[in-house]
VOGU-3710 file (C-alpha; in Angstrom, 3 decimals, decimal comma):
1> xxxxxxxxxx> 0,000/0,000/0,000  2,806/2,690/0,895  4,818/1,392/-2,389  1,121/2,239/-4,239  0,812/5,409/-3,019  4,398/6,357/-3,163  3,739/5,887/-7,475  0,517/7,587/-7,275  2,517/10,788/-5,239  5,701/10,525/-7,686
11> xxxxxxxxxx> 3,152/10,108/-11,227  1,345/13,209/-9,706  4,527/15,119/-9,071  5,824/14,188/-12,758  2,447/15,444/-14,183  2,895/18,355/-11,833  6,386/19,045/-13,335  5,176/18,221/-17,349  2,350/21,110/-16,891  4,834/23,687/-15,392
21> xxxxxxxxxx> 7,332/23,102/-18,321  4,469/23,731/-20,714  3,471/26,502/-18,637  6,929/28,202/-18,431  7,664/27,302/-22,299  4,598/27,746/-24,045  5,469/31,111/-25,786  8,202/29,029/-27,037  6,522/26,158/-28,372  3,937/28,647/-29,831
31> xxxxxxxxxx> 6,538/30,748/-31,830  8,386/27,367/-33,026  6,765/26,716/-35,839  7,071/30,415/-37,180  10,853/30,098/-36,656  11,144/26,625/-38,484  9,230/28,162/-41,461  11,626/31,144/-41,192  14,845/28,814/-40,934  13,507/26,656/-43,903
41> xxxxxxxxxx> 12,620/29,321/-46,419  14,779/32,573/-45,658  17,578/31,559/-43,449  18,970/28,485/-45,291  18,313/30,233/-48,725  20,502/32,564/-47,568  23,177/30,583/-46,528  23,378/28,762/-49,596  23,221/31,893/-52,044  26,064/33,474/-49,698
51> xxxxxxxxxx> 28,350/29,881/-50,986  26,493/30,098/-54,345  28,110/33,805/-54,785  31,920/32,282/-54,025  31,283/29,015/-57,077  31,394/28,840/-60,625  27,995/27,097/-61,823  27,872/24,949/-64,614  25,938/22,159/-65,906  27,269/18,268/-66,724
61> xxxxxxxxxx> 26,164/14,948/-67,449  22,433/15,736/-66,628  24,137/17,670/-63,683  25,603/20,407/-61,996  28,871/21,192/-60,808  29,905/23,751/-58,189  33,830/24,605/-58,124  34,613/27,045/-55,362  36,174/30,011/-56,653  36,121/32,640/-53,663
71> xxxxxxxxxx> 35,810/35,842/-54,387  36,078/36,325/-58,260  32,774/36,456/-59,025  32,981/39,936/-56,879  36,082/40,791/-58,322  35,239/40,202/-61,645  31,770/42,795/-61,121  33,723/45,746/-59,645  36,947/45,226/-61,400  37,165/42,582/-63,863
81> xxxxxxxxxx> 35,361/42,133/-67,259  31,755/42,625/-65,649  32,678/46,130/-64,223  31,389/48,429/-67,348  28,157/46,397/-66,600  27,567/47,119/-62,927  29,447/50,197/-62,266  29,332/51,390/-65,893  32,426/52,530/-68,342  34,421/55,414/-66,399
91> xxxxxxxxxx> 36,575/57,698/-67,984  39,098/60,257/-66,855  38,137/62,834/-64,766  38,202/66,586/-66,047  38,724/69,716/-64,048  34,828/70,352/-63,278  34,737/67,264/-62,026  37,673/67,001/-59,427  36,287/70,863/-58,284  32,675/68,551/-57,550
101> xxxxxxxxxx> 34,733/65,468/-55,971  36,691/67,807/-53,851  33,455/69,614/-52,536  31,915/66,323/-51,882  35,041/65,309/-50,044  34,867/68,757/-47,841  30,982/67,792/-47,196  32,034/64,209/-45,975  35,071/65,269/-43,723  32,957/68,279/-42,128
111> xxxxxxxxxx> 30,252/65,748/-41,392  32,156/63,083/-40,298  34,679/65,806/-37,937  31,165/67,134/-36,655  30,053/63,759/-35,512  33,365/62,411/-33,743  33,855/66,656/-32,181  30,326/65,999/-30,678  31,151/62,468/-28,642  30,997/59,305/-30,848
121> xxxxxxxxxx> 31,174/55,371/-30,184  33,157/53,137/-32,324  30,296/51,319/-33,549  28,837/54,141/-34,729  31,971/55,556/-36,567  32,618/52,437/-38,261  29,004/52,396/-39,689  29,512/56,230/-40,853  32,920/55,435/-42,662  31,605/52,037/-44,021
131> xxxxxxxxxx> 28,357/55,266/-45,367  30,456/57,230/-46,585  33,243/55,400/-48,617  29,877/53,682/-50,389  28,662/57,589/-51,055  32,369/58,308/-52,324  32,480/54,762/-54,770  29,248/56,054/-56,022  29,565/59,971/-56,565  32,796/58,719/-58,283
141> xxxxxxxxxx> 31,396/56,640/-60,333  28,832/59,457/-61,292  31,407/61,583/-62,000  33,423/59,673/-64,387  30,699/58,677/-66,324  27,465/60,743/-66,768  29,458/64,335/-67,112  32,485/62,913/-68,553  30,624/60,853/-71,962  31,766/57,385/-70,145
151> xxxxxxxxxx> 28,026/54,826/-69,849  26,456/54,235/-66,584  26,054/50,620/-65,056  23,685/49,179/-63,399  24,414/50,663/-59,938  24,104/53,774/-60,933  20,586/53,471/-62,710  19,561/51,707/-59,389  20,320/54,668/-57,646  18,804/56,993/-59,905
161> xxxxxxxxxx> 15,341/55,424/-59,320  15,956/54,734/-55,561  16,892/58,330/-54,968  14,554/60,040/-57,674  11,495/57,800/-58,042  11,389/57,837/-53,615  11,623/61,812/-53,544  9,427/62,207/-55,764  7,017/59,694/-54,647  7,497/61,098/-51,474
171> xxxxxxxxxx> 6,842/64,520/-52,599  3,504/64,137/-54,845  2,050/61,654/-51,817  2,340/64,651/-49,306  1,116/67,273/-51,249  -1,663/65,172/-52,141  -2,442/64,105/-48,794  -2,599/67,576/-47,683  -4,728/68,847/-50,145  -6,932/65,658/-49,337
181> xxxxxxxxxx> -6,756/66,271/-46,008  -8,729/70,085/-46,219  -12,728/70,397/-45,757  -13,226/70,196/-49,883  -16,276/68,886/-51,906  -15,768/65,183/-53,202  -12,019/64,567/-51,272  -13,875/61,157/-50,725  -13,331/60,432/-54,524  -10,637/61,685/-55,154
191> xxxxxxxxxx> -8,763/59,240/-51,728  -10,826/56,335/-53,952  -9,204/57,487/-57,507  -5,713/58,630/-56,512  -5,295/54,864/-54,494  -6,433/52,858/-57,978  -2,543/52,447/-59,503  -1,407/50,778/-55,974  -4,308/47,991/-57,152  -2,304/47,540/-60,473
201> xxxxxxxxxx> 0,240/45,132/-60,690  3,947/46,354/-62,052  3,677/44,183/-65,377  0,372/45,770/-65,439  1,754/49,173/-65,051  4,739/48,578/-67,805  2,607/47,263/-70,202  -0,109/50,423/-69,589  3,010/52,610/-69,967  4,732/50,487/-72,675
211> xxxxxxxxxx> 0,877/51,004/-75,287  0,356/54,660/-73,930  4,431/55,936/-74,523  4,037/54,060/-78,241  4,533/57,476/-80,476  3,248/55,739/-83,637  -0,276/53,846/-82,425  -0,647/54,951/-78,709  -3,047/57,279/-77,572  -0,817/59,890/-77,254
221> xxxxxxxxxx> 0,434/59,556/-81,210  -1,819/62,341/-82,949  -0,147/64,660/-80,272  3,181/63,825/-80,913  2,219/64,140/-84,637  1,556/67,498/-84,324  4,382/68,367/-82,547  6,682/66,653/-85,369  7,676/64,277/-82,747  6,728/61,119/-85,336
231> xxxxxxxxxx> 10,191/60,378/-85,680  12,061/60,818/-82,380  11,555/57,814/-80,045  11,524/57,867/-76,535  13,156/54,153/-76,439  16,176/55,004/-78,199  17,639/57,739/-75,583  18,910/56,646/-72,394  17,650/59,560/-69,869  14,163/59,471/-71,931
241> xxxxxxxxxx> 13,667/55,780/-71,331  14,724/56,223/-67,583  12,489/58,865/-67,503  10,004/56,558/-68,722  10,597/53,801/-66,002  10,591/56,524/-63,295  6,919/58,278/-64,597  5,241/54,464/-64,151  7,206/53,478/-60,966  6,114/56,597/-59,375
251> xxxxxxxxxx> 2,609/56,474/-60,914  2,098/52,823/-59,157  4,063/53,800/-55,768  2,597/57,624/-55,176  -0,705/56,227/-53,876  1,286/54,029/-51,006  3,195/57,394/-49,893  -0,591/59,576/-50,198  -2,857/57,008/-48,011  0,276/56,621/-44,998
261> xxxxxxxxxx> 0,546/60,128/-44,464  -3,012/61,203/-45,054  -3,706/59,107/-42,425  -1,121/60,348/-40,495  -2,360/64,136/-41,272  -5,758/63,370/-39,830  -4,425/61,942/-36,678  -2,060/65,045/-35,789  -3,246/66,949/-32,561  -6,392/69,464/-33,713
271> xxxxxxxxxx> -6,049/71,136/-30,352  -2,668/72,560/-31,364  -4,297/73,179/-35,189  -7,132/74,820/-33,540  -4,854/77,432/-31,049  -2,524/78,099/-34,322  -5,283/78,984/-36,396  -6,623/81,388/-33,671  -3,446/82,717/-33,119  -2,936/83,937/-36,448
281> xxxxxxxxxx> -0,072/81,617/-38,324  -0,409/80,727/-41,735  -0,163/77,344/-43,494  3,398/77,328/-43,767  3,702/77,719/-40,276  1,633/75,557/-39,035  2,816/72,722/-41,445  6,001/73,356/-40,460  5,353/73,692/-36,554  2,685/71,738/-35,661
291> xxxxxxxxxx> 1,879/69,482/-39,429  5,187/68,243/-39,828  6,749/67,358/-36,620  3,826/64,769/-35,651  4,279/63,240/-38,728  8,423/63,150/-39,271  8,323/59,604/-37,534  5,722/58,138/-39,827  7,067/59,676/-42,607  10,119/58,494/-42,272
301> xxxxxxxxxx> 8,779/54,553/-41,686  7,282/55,428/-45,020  9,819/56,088/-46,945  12,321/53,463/-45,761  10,338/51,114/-46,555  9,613/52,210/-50,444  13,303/52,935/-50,460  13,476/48,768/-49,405  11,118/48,312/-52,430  12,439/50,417/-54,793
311> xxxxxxxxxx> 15,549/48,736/-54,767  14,462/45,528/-56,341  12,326/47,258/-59,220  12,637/44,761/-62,325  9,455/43,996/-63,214  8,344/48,325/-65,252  12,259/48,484/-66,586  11,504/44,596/-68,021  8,630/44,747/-69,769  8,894/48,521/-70,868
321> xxxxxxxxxx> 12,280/48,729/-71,994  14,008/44,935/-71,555  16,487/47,042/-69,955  17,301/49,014/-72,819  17,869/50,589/-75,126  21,787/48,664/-74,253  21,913/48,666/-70,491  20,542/52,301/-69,760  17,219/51,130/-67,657  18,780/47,864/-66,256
331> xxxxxxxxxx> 18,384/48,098/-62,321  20,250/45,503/-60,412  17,734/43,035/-59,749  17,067/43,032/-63,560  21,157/42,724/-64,020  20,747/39,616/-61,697  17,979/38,029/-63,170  19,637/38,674/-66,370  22,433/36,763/-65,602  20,479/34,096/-63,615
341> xxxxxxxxxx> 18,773/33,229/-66,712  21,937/32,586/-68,640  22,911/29,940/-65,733  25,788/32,261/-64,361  24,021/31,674/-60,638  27,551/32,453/-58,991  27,587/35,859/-60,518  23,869/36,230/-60,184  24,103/35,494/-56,228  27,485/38,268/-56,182
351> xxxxxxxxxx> 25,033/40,764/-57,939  22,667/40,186/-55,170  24,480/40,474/-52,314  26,043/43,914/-53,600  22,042/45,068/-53,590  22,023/43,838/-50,322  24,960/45,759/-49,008  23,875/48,684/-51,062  20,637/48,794/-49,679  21,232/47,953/-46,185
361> xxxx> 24,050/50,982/-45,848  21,407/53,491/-47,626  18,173/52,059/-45,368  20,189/52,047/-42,243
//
């Protein structure tokens, strides 16, 4: 009887114990299924790309081999044969263009002599340097190659629609927004009609863009025709067909930018609206006072995250312009799908992880 009830005490205790464990770890066992999925389908992708980047792909035998190779697949994009294609074809810099370089070297000292004058960690010094030799690679490579008659790469045309298309974007959404945001008749239908392009997908967009830019059958051709435009394409110039990319990716993305800080215009404090209104400041003063300061934070959570986005546009500059005319509207992630489709996956994985570090450095 006392061995009996000796089990019966020691199976309760054990139960006892079980139930506390799931008690103390069931946030845990709740979340572990998320992080599996994660591991599975983002981390381990990941990993392998990262060794993908460092091999030389190539098919045999109703195979594949993988021959490690280390770093030339990086080399061979910012110095080797593949440079002209990412960074684009530099050429000698002239005087106007050293008198820019050394102003933009001035700028970058004075900030970065402000920052460590003012009490700086180490961490965050190494993360301004690692900023600004990126900003230096790049206003270089600007330099030598849109002024100067050299051809710009990939990188560059990346940045042009990053820094553009976003400030723009940025711009039209806010002054939208704002003008949605006053007591006028039908602002209802116009929050309804200026949201429609977010609906649309990109291919969607590019092909829209792609019919209505045709100057010989679009809907825009009799205009052009009496303008003597019949014969001037907008397809065959560089800036015009970047231009062209830039007017549909902003047309899609401006609606994303208007509803986030419309709704963040209705939400700022009326109180303070109210006492500025009866105090006697004007509209630029109270946006700038009261408007803008309650919604810097949001704004800025906007537009980090359409800078995230903007830097993998492929799908407008792919269907409009196939990334052409040569390599003028080619962003990266079109450059890497580019060369993922003609089975160089090492190069195509090195492509991506230089968007990665690119993006990361400008986002953070």
């Amino acid at each position: 009887m006392a061995v009996a009830d000796a089990a019966a005490t020691a199976d309760f205790a054990s139960r006892e114990t079980r139930d506390e464990w799931l008690d103390r770890n069931s946030g845990r066992i709740m979340v572990m299924p998320a992080v599996v999925i994660l591991l599975a389908f983002a981390i381990f992708p990941l990993i392998v790309s990262i060794y993908l980047s460092l091999c030389r792909f190539a098919l045999a035998g109703g195979s594949f081999t993988l021959t490690f190779i280390g770093l030339f697949n990086y080399k061979r994009l910012l110095f080797g044969s593949q440079q002209y294609h990412l960074i684009g074809t530099m050429k000698p810099l002239e005087t106007p263009q050293w008198i820019a370089l050394a102003a933009y070297a001035v700028i970058i000292l004075y900030w970065l002599a402000r920052y460590v004058a003012s009490g700086f960690s180490v961490l965050g010094l190494v993360g301004r340097l690692i900023s600004a030799s990126l900003a230096t690679g790049i206003v270089i490579a600007a330099l030598a190659t849109i002024p100067a008659g050299g051809y710009e790469g990939t990188l560059l045309t990346t940045c042009f629609y990053v820094l553009v298309g976003v400030s723009a974007q940025f711009l039209i959404g806010l002054s939208l927004a704002l003008l949605c945001a006053q007591p006028i008749r039908g602002r209802n239908f116009f929050r309804v009609v200026f949201f429609i392009p977010l609906m649309v997908t990109p291919v969607g967009v590019a092909y829209m863009f792609r019919m209505m830019a045709d100057m010989q059958k679009g809907p825009f051709a009799p205009l052009s025709a009496a303008f003597g435009l019949t014969g001037w394409s907008w397809a065959t110039q560089a800036w015009s067909a970047r231009l062209m990319v830039l007017i549909g990716d902003t047309w899609q993305w401006t609606p994303f930018m208007f509803i986030v800080l419309l709704a963040a215009i209705e939400n700022q404090p009326r109180d303070q609206l109210e006492a500025a209104r009866l105090d006697g400041a004007n509209g630029w003063q109270v946006f700038r006072d009261i408007t803008w300061p309650s919604i810097a934070p949001i704004a800025s959570t906007v537009v980090l995250i359409r800078l995230i986005e903007a830097f993998k546009i492929i799908d407008i500059p792919n269907v409009l312009t196939a990334g052409g005319p040569g390599l003028a509207t080619e962003s990266m992630t079109l450059h890497a799908f580019i060369a993922w489709r003609t089975q160089d996956l090492g190069g195509s994985a090195a492509i991506g992880y230089l968007l990665l570090f690119v993006s990361t450095v400008t986002c953070v």
